[in-house]
C-alpha positions in Angstrom: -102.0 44.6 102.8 -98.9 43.2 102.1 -97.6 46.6 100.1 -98.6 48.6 103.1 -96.3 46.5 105.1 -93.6 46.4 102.2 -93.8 51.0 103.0 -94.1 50.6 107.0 -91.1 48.5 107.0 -89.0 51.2 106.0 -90.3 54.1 108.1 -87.6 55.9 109.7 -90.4 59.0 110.7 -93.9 59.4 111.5 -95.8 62.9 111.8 -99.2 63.0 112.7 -101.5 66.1 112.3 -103.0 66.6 115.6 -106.9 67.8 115.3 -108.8 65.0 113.7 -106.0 62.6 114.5 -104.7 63.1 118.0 -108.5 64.4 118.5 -111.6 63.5 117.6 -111.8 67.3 115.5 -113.8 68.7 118.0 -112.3 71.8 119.1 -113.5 73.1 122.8 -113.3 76.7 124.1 -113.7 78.1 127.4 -115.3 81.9 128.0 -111.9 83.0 128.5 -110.4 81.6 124.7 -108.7 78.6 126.4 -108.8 75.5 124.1 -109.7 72.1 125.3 -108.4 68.7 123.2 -108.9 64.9 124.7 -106.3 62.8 123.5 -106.7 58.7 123.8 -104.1 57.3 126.3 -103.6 54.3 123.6 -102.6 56.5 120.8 -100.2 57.8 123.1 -98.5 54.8 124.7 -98.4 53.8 121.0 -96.4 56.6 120.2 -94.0 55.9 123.1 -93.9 52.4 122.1 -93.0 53.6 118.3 -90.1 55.6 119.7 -89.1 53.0 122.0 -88.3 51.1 118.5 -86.2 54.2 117.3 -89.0 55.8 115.5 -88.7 59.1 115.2 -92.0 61.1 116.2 -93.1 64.8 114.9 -96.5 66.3 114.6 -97.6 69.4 112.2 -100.7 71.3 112.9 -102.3 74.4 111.9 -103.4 75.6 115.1 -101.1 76.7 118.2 -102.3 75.2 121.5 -100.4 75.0 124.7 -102.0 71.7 125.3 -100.7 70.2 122.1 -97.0 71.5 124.2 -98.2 69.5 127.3 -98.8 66.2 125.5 -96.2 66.0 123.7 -93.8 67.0 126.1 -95.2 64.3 128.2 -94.6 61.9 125.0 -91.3 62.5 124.5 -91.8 64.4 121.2 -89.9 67.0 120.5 -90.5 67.6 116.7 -93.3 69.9 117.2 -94.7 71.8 114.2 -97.9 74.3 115.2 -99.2 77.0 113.7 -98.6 75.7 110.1 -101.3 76.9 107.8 -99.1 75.4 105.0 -97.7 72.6 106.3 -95.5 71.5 103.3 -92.6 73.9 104.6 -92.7 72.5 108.1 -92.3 68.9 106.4 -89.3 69.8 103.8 -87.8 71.2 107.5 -88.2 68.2 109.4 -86.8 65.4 107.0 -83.7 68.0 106.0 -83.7 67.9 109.7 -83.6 64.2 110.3 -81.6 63.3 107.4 -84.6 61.4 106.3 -86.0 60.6 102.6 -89.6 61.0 102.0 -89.9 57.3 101.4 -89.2 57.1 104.8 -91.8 59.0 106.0 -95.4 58.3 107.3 -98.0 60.8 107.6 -101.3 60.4 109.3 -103.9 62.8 108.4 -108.1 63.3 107.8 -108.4 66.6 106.0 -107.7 67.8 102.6 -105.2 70.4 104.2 -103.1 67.2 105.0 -102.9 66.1 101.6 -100.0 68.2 100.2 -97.9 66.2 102.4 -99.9 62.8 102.2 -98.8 63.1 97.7 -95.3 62.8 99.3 -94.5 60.1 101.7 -94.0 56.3 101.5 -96.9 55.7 103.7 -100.0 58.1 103.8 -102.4 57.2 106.4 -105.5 58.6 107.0 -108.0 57.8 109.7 -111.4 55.9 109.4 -113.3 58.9 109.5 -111.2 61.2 107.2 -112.1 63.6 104.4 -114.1 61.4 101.6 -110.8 62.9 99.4 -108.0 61.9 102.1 -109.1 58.3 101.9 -108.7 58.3 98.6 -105.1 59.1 98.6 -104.3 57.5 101.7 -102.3 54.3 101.1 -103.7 52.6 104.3 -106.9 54.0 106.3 -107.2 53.0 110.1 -109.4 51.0 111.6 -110.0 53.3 114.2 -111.5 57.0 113.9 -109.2 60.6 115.2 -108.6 60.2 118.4 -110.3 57.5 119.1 -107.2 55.0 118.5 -106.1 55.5 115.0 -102.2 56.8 115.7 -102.0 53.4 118.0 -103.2 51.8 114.6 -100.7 52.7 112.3 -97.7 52.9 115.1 -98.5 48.9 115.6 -98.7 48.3 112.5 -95.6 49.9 112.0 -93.8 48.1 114.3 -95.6 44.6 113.1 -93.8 45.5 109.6 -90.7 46.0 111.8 -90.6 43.2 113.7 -90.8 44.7 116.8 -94.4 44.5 118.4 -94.4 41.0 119.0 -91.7 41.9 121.9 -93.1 44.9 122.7 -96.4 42.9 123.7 -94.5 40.1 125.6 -92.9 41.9 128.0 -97.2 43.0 129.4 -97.8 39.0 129.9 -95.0 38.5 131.7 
């Protein structure tokens, strides 16, 4: 554990994949083609916590859904990557973006389509209930299953390597 906290100290960015992570995978559709997703309100006042810190927050996906807009719009996250079959190029775009090196960079995913990413950053995360192979590679695996609390995981334990979630906490038991 101590190496895992040795990476999150120095995480300047964190992307998350959205199904399987923000979600629990299961993907929903109406009669009419709409798509459903329930995210967890924990992962999501995690995230706001994160950027509270001066995190930076992106997600990558390979689907396009205007929920995934909605959420993160209402999270503050503006780095949104959708539609990315190959998500290696939407990576390389963001940290050119952010002036960020790839050490810097956590990635949370649960599928083998995360992985090309995952062989890159300074802190691969996958969630409890990830791909057999995406644990494997995964530097740290959640306690917690996709969207079920797993990006509240590793954003706390980000900010535990950082210093910051002890006052983060305090100011709720006040």
């Amino acid at each position: 554990m101590k190496d895992i906290l040795q990476r999150a100290k120095s995480i300047k960015l964190v992307i998350f994949d959205v199904d399987g992570v923000l979600t629990d995978g299961r993907l929903i559709l109406g009669d009419d083609g709409q798509e459903y997703k329930a995210f967890h309100s924990r992962d999501g006042h995690g995230m706001k916590m994160l950027q509270a810190t001066g995190v930076e927050i992106g997600i990558i996906t390979g689907r396009t859904s205007r929920v995934v807009e909605h959420r993160m719009a209402n999270l503050g996250v503006s780095h949104v990557y959708q539609g990315k079959l190959e998500k290696l190029p939407a990576f390389e775009e963001l940290i050119a973006k952010l002036g960020v090196e790839t050490q810097q960079v956590a990635y949370m995913g649960d599928d083998v389509v995360d992985l090309p990413i995952m062989l890159r950053v300074g802190l691969a995360v996958a969630t409890n209930d990830a791909h057999e192979l995406v644990g494997k590679h995964a530097h740290w695996q959640t306690p917690h299953n996709g969207g079920q609390g797993a990006a509240r995981d590793l954003c706390e334990l980000i900010m535990e390597a950082q210093g910051s979630l002890a006052a983060a906490m305090q100011r709720y038991l006040q």
